[in-house]
C-alpha positions in Angstrom: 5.8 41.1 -6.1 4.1 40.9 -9.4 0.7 39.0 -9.4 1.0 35.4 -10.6 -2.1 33.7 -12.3 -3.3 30.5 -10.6 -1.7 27.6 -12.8 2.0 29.6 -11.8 0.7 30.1 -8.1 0.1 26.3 -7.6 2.7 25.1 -9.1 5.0 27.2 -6.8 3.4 26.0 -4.0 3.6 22.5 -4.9 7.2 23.0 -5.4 7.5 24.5 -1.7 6.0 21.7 0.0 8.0 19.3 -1.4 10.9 21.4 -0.2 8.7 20.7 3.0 8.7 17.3 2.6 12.6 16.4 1.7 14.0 18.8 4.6 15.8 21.0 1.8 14.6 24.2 3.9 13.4 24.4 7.7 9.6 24.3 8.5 9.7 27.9 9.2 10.9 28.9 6.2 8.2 27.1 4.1 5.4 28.7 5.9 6.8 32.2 5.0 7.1 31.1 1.6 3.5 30.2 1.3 1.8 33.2 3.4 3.4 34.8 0.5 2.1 33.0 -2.3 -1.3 31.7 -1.3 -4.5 34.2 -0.5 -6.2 31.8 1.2 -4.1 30.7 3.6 -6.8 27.4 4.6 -6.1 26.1 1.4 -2.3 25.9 2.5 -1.4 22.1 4.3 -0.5 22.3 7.6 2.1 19.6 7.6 3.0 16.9 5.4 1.0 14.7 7.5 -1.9 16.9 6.6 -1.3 16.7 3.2 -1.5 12.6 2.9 -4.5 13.1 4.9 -6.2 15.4 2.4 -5.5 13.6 -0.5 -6.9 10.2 0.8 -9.5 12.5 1.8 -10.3 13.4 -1.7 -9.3 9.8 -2.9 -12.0 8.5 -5.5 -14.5 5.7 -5.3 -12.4 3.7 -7.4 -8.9 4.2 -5.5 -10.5 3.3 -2.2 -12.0 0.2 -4.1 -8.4 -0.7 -5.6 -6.3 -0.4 -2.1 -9.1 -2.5 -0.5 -8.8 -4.8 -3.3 -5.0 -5.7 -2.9 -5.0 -5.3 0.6 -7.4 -8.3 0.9 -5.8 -10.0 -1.6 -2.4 -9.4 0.5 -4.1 -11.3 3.2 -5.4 -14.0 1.5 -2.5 -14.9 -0.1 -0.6 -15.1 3.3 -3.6 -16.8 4.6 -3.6 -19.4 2.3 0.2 -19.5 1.2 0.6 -23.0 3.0 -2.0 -24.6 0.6 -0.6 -23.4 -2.4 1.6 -26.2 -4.6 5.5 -25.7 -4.7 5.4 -23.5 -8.3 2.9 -21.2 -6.8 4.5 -20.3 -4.0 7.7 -20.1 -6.2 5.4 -17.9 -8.4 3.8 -15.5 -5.5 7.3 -15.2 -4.0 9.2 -14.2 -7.6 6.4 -11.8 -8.3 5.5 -10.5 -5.6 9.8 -9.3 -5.0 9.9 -8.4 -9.0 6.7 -6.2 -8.8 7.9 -4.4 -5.3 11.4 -3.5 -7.0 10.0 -2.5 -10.3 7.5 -0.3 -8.8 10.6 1.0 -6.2 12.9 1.8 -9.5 9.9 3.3 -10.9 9.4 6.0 -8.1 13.1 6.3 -7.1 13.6 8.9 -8.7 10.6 11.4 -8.4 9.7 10.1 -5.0 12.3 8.4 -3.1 11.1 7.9 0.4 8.3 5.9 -1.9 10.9 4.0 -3.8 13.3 3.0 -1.2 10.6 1.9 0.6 9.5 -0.3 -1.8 12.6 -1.4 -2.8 13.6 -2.4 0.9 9.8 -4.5 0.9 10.8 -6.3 -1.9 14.3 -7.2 -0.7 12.8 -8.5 2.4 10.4 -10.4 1.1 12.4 -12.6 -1.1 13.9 -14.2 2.2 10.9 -14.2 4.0 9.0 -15.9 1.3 11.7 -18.8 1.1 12.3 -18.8 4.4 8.0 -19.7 4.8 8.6 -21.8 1.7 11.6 -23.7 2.9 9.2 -24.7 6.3 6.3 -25.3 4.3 8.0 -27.9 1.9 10.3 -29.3 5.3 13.7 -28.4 4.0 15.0 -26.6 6.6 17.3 -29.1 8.0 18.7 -29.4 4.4 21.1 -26.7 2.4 18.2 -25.2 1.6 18.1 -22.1 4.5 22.4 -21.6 3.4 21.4 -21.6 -0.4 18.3 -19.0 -0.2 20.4 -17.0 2.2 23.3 -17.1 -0.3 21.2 -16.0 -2.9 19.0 -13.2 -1.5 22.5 -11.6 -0.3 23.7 -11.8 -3.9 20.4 -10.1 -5.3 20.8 -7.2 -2.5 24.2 -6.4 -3.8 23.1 -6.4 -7.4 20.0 -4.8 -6.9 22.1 -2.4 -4.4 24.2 -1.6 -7.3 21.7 -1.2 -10.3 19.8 1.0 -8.4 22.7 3.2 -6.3 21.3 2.0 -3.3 24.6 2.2 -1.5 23.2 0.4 1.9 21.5 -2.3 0.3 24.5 -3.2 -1.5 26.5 -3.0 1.8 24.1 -5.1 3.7 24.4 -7.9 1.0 28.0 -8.1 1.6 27.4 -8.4 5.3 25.0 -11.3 4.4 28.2 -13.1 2.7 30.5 -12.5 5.7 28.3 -13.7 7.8 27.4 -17.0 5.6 31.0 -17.5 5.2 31.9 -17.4 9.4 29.2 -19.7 9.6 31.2 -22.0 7.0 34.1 -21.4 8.1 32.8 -22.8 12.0 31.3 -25.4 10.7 34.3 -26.7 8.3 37.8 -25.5 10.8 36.2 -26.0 14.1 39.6 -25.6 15.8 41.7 -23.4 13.5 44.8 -21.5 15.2 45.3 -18.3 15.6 47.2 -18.1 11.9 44.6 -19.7 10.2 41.9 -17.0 11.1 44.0 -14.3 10.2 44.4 -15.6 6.5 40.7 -16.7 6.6 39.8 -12.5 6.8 43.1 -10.9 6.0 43.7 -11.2 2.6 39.3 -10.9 1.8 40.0 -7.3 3.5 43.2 -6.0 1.2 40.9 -7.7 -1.9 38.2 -5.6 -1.0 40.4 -2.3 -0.6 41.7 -3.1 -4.5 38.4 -3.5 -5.7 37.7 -0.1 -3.9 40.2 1.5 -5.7 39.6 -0.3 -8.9 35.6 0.5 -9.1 35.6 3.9 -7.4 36.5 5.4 -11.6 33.2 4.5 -12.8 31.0 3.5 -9.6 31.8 5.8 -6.5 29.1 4.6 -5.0 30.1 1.1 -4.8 34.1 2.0 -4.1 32.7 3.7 -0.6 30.7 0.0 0.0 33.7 -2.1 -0.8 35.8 0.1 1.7 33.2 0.0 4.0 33.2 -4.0 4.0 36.9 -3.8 3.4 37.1 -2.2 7.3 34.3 -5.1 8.5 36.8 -7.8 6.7 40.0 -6.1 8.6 38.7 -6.8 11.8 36.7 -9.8 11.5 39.7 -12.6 12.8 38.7 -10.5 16.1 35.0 -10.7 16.0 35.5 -14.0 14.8 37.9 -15.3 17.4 35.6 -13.8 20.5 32.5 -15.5 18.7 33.8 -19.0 18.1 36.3 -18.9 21.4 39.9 -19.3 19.3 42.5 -17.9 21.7 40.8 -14.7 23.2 43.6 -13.9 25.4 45.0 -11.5 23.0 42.1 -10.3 21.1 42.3 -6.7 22.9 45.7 -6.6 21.9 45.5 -7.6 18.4 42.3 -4.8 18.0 44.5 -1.9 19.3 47.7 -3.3 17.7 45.4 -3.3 14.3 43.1 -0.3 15.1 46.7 1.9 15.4 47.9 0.2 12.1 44.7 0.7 9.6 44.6 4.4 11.2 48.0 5.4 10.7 47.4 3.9 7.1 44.6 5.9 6.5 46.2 9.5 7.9 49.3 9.2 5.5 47.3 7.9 2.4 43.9 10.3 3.3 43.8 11.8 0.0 43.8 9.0 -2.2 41.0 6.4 -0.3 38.8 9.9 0.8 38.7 10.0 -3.1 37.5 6.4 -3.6 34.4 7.1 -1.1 33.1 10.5 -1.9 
């Protein structure tokens, strides 16, 4: 193997541990590649682990001084987050989810453990930060909970779809299904066994349109919609054994249903197996 100067011979090896890193080739492998490349072989991480730990290690004054910095500032603003007036808390919560998903879509791409991460602390903290807000300010016998609920599902989905996040986007539309059983208890308390079928039914052959219809541009988001599409399918079930509307033929109606959606799916594979992969 032809020598390599040491600019080349770093950069190779900083290309082989992120291989490391992302699983894209077993440990093994990775430690051959760099008893090849590297001299020194004490230079060379042991693990990933061991490289986190030697770059804090060799973190600066400053860096140290700036985690400390929002770290305590993290605490005292969950500390204090009671005493704060109504626009501030508005303000820290708004913020504080804006900042996490900007910094997530930042890194998605070069580092995306890093920015999924941060993009899954920012979706959480929007509902968590109402939720503290709604209990703080003593609306939580009002609409309020429903409405922030509502609204933090609607944010995953967008933010689920602008940033290709495919279970994000898939866990808002769970959020909605479930806001919408709760409705739907609260507002048909005794429906019959025909009204929860067209409650779900016809939700479930929308979303398996919509599949088709957004799978051209967004394939991503045609595999969600059939994925919720399934949920919708077989929610007068769930939603019957939940709520107690005539359960003495739920097992039935499953297998009857379960035998229909998977005959379905045999004779039409080629077409929906496009509109997911």
């Amino acid at each position: 193997m032809p020598p390599l100067d040491e600019d080349k011979r770093k950069w190779v090896v900083r290309e082989i541990e992120s291989w490391r890193r992302a699983k894209m080739l077993p440990e093994q492998y990775c430690d051959f590649l760099l008893n090849l490349y590297l001299d020194d072989l004490t230079v060379r991480p042991k693990s990933a682990t061991g490289e986190k730990l030697r770059q804090i290690g060799q973190a600066s004054g400053k860096q140290w001084l700036y985690v400390i910095g929002i770290f305590s500032l993290i605490c005292l603003v969950v500390l204090h987050f009671s005493a704060f007036p109504l626009a501030l808390q508005i303000a820290v919560a708004v913020i504080g989810t804006g900042g996490l998903v900007g910094l997530g879509s930042r890194y998605r791409e070069r580092l995306p453990a890093r920015g999924l991460a941060l993009l899954s602390a920012g979706m959480l903290l929007l509902p968590a930060s109402g939720t503290a807000i709604l209990y703080v300010q003593g609306w939580k016998d009002g609409p309020g909970l429903f409405v922030l609920l509502l609204a933090s599902a609607l944010v995953w989905i967008l933010c689920g779809i602008a940033e290709r996040f495919a279970v994000l986007h898939w866990l808002g539309w769970m959020g909605v299904i479930a806001l919408y059983a709760s409705v739907l208890s609260r507002q048909v308390p005794d429906p019959s066994w025909l009204e929860v079928q067209v409650f779900w039914v016809p939700a479930a052959l929308l979303f398996a349109w919509l599949s088709w219809f957004s799978h051209i541009k967004f394939k991503a988001t045609g595999a969600v919609l059939f994925a919720t599409a399934l949920i919708l399918w077989f929610m007068p079930e769930v939603y019957s054994a939940l709520f107690g509307v005539d359960r003495n033929w739920i097992q039935v109606e499953l297998i009857v249903k379960i035998a229909f959606v998977g005959t379905l799916m045999f004779r039409l594979r080629r077409q929906w197996m496009e509109w997911v992969a």
